[in-house]
C-alpha positions as CSV (number, residue, x, y, z in Angstrom):
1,X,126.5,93.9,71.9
2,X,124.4,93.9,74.6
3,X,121.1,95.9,75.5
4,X,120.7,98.0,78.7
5,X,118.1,97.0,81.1
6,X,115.2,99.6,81.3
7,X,115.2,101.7,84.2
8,X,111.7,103.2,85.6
9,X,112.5,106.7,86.4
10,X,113.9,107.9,89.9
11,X,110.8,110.6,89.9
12,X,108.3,108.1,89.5
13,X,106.0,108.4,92.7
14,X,102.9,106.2,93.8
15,X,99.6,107.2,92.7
16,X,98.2,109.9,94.9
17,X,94.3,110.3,95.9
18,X,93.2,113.5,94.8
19,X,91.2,114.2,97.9
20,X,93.3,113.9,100.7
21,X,96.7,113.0,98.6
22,X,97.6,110.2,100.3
23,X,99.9,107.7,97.9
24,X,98.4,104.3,97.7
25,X,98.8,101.5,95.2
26,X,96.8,102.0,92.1
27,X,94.6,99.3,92.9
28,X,93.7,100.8,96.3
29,X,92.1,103.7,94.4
30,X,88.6,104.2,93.1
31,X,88.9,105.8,89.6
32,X,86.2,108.1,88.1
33,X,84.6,106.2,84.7
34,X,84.7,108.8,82.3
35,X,87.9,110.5,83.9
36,X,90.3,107.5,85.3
37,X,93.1,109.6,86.0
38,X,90.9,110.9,88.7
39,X,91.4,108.5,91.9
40,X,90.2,108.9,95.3
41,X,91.1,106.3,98.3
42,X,88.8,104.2,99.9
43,X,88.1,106.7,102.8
44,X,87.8,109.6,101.0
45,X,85.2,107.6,98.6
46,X,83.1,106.8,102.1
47,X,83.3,110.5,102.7
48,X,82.0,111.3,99.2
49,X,79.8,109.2,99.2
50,X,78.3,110.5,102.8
51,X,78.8,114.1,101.4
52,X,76.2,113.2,98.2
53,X,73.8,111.6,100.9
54,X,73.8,114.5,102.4
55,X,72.6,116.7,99.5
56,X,70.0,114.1,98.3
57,X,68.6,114.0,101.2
58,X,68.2,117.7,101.9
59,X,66.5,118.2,98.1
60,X,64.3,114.9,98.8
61,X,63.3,114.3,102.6
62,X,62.0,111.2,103.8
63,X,62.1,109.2,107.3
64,X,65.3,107.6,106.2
65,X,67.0,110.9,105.5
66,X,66.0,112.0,109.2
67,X,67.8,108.9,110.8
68,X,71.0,110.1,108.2
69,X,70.8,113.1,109.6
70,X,70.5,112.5,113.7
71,X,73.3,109.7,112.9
72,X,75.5,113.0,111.0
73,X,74.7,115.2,114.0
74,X,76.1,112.6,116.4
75,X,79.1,111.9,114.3
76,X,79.6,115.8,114.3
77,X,79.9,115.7,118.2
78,X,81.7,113.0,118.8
79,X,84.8,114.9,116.0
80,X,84.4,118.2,117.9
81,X,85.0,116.3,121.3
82,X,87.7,114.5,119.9
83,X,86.1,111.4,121.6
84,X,87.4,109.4,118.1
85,X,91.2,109.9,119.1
86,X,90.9,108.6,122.3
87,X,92.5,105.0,122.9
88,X,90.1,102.8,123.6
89,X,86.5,105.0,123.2
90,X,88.0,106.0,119.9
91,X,88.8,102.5,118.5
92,X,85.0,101.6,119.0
93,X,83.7,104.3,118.1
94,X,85.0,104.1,114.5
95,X,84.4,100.6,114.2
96,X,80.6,101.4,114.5
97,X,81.0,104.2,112.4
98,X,82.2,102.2,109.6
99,X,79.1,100.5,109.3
100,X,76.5,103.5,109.9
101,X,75.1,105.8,106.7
């Protein structure tokens, strides 16, 4: 007799970020330590992670929380004029936004 190969099932998907529910690989995820079925991609961990600035720094002001927040206001304007979609303005300005707070 012979035994039947294994087959993964067809409804199997990719892991899914819970934020924005993009499907990445499972190793492209940050997991949550106490809950690690919670994942999040890389992006939507930035955003978090800006999002928690944000609070602390509103409950605990200091210089550096002022520069955070002029750099937020800035990001805010450059979104609502949709200056980040355009081709070549938009390509640098989210390269320098990747390495601002």
């Amino acid at each position: 007799m012979t035994a039947q190969p294994a087959h993964e099932d067809a409804t199997t998907s990719a892991p899914r970020c819970w934020c924005c529910g993009a499907e990445r690989r499972d190793d492209e995820l940050v997991h949550l330590g106490n809950h690690p079925e919670v994942a999040v991609c890389v992006g939507c961990a930035r955003w978090l992670y800006r999002r928690a600035t944000q609070i602390e720094d509103a409950q605990h002001p200091t210089i550096a929380s002022r520069w955070r927040s002029i750099v937020h206001s800035a990001r805010t304007y450059v979104i609502d004029k949709d200056w980040h979609q355009r081709r070549v303005l938009g390509v640098l300005l989210r390269r320098i936004d990747r390495h601002l707070p």
